[in-house]
N, C-alpha and C positions, 0 to 999 in steps of 0.2 A: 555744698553750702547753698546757701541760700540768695534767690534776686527778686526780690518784691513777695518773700514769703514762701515762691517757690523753687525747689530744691533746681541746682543743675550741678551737671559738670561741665568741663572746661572742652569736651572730646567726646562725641559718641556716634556709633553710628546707624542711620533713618532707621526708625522700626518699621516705616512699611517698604525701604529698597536700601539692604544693606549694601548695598555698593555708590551710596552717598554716606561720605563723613560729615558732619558738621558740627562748628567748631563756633564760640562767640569770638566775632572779631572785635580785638582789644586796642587796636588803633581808634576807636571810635568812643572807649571807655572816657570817665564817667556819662557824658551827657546820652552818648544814643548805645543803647543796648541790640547789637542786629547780630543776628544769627547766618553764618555763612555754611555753605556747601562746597565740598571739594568730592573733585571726582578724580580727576586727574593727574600722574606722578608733576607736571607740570604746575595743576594749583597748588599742590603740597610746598612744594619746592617754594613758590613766589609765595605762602604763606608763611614759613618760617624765617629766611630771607628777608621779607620786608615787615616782620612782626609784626601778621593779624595773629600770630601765638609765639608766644615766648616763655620763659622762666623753664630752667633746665628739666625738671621733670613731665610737663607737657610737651616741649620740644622733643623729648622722647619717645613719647605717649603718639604726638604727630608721627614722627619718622615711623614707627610699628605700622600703623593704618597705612601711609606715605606707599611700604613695601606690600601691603594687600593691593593696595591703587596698580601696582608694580605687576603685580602676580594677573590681576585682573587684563592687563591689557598686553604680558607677553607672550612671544609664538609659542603654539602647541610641543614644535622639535624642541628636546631635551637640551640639545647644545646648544639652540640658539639662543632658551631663555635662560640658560646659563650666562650666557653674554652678556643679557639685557639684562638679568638681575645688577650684574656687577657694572656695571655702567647706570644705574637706577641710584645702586648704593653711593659710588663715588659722589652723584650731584647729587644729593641728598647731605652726605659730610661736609660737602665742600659751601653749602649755605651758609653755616655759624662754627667754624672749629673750633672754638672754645668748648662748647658746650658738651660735655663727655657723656650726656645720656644718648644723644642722637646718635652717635656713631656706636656704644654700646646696645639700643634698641636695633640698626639698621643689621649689627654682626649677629645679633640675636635671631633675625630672622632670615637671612642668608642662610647661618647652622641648622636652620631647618629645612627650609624650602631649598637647598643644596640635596637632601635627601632624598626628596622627591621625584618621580618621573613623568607622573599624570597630573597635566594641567591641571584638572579638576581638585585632584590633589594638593594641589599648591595652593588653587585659589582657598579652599575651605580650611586649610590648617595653617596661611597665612591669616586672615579673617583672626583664627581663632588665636593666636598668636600674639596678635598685636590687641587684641581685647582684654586677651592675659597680661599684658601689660602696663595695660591702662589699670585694671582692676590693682595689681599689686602695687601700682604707685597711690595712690586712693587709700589701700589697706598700712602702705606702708608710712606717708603721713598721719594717717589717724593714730599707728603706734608711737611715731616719733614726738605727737601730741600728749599722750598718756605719759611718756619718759620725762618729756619738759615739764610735766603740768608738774610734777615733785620740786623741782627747780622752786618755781615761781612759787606754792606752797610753802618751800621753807621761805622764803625773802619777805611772804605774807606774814608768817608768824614772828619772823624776827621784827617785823616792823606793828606788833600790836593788829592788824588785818586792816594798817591803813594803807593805799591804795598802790602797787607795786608799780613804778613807774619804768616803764622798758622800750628800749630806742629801737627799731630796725632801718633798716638801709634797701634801697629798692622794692620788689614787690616779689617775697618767696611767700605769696600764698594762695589761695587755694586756684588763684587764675594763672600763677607758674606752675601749677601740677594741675593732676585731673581733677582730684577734690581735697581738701582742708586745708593744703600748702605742709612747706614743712618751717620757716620760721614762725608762721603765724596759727600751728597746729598748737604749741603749747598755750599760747594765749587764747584758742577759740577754747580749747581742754577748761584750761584756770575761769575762764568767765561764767561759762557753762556750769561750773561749778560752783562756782558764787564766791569767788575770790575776787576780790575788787583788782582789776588792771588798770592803765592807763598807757596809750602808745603814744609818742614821739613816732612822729612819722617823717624818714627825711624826706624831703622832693622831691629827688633824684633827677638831677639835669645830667645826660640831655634830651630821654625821652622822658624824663617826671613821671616815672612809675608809681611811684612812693604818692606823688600830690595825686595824679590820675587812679593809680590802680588799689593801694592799699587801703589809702581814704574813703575810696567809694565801697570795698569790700567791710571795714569796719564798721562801718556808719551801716552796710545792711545787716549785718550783726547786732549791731546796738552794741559794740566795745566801746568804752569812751577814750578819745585818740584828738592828738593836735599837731598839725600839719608845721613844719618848719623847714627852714631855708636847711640845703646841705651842710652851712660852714656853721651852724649853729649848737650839732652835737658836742662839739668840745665845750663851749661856754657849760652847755646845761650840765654838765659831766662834773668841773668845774668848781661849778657851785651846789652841788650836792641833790640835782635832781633827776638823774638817771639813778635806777638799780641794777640793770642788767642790759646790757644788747643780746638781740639777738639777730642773726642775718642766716640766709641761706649763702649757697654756692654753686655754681657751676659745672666743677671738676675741684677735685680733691686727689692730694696724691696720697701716696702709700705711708708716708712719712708725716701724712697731718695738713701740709700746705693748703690754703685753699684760692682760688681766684673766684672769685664776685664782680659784682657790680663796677664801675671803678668809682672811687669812694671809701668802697670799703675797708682799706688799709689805714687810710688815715681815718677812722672813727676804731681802728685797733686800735691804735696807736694811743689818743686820746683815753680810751680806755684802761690800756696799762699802764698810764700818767699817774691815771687817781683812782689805780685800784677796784676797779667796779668791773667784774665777769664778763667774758665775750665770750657769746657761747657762737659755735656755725652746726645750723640743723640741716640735716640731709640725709635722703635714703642710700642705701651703699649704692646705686645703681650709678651715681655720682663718683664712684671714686674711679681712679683711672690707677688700676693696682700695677703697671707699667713703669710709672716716672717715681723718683721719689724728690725734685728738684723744682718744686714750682716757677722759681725765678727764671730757672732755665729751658724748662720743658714742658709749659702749659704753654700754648702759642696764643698770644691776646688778639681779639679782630680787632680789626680796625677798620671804624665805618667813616660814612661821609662825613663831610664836614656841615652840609648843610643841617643836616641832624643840630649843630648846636646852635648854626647863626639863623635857624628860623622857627618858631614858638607857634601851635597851635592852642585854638581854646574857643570857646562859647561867647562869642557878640554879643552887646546889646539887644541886638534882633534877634535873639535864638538860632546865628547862625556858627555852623562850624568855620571858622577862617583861620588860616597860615599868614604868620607875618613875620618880618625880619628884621631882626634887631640889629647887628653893628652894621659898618656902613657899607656898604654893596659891594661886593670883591672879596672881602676880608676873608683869608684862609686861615681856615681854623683845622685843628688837630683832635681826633676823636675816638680815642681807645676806649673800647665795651668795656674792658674790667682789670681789675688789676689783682694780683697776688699777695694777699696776707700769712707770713708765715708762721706754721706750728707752735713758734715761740710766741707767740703773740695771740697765741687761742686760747681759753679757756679750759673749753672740751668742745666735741662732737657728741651731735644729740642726733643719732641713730635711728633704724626700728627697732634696733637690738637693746639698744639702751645709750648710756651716756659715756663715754670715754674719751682717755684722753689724748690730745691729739700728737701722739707719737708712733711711732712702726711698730716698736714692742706691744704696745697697747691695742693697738687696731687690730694687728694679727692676732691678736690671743682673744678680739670679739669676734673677729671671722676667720679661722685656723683654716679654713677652706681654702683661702688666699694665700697659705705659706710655700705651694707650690709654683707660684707666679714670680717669675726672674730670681729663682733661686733662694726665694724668701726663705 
């Protein structure tokens, strides 16, 4: 996608010394646009961790590079870096466990570099590994784009091609994957095309992804989109001016479940009230074909508290300031996401295509999956 006209992604690494990643740090989104350098299993780790990168398919896309950062600095002996990988991998999961692409990218690249003998070995087809999976998350938003843009298409012609008005929740787009996102893949798809959209954008307290990240991505699109308070999707819902949500996710179980943002449950919920589609778009790299119980077995983090009782943003002055809202002490409670279940989905909008979110369903779009826990 695009930042003042010119293209980026969210992940790449220096074309003059591939053994610098750099990544835009999204802690600083919308007002300062600053490009970071990671070298270290260590800056990986404090960049995922403390979200200069987030959204589950970049968090993946990180962790891949994260184990080249890994390969790069372990001993030559076979056994030892066998060690250090797995002690590399564990702190690397253990920054965001929600999020089911990081520990899928981190086993992804273990199953290789486990084959391995010769450092050199490791370092260039780790490298190449984790580029591969940058690339397929990129390839596989822009298809999950193609899938939704049908969606959004019919909802244009049943309403005459007046302007298709659609809610998302957090920020599943192109700066939570490497490039086009995957909620916000069907809508760059439909506009591009010249299908009139309109986004409903929620907030999302308590990092404000949504006012911070979605906002600033649409607007350098030129989507026409309007920023509102969290508790406000239901009203608009309501009174008949959503056509569709759409949200990414996290992890997805085998059975359809999905955890998001937290939030996201109740704008399903509001949705099922008054009949208007909830779709959750996501590459399978997302599913965790392991659980089939979300409620039970998607583990939700849980972050600080300061996270909700103190608010960044842009001064008077042009400057960055942190301030704090309720009154000084106040323990506040701060769960990243919560669990919306299958029944309460619409469909999953794939790279395969659109289905729906049930076991029978899933498996019979990826039959490749039927041999995991006895499927």
């Amino acid at each position: 996608m695009k930042v003042k006209n010119t293209h980026f992604r969210t992940i790449w690494p220096d074309a003059a010394d591939n053994t610098i990643i750099r990544i835009i740090d999204q802690r600083l989104l919308p007002h300062r646009f600053v490009i970071e350098e990671l070298r270290t299993l260590d800056d990986f780790c404090r960049a995922i961790r403390d979200m200069h990168v987030r959204g589950a398919g970049l968090i993946g896309a990180t962790a891949g590079f994260a184990m080249y950062a890994a390969a790069l600095a372990a001993p030559a002996a076979e056994a030892e870096a066998d060690s250090y990988f797995r002690e590399s991998a564990q702190r690397l999961v253990a920054t965001r466990p929600t999020a089911r692409n990081l520990a899928w990218a981190v086993e992804r690249q273990l199953a290789t570099i486990g084959r391995l003998k010769d450092r050199q070995d490791r370092i260039r087809t780790s490298l190449q590994v984790a580029c591969r999976i940058a690339d397929e998350d990129a390839s596989f938003c822009q298809q999950i784009g193609e899938h939704g843009l049908k969606l959004i298409a019919a909802i244009s012609r049943k309403k005459g091609g007046k302007p298709v008005n659609i809610l998302t929740h957090c920020n599943a787009g192109w700066l939570a994957f490497v490039d086009y996102g995957s909620a916000t893949a069907p809508i760059y798809a439909a506009h591009q095309a010249g299908i009139r959209v309109h986004v409903y954008v929620d907030e999302t307290r308590p990092w404000l992804q949504g006012a911070r990240l979605t906002a600033w991505e649409l607007r350098e699109e030129g989507v026409p989109h309007t920023l509102i308070a969290d508790n406000t999707g239901g009203h608009l819902m309501q009174h008949g001016m959503v056509d569709m949500v759409i949200v990414g996710t996290d992890r997805t179980t085998s059975t359809g479940d999905v955890a998001n943002k937290i939030g996201t449950y109740l704008k399903a919920l509001a949705a099922r009230d008054n009949n208007i589609p909830f779709y959750v778009a996501l590459p399978s790299s997302t599913f965790d074909w392991e659980i089939e119980d979300g409620l039970r077995q998607i583990p939700i983090e849980e972050r600080s508290g300061d996270e909700v009782n103190y608010v960044s943003g842009l001064s008077a002055d042009n400057r960055l300031e942190t301030v704090l809202v309720p009154p000084a002490g106040t323990r506040s409670l701060n769960f990243g996401f919560d669990v919306t279940p299958a029944r309460l989905v619409t469909a999953l909008i794939t790279e395969r295509g659109v289905v729906a979110a049930s076991r029978k369903e899933i498996l019979r779009m990826f039959p490749e999956k039927n041999k995991i826990k006895g499927s």
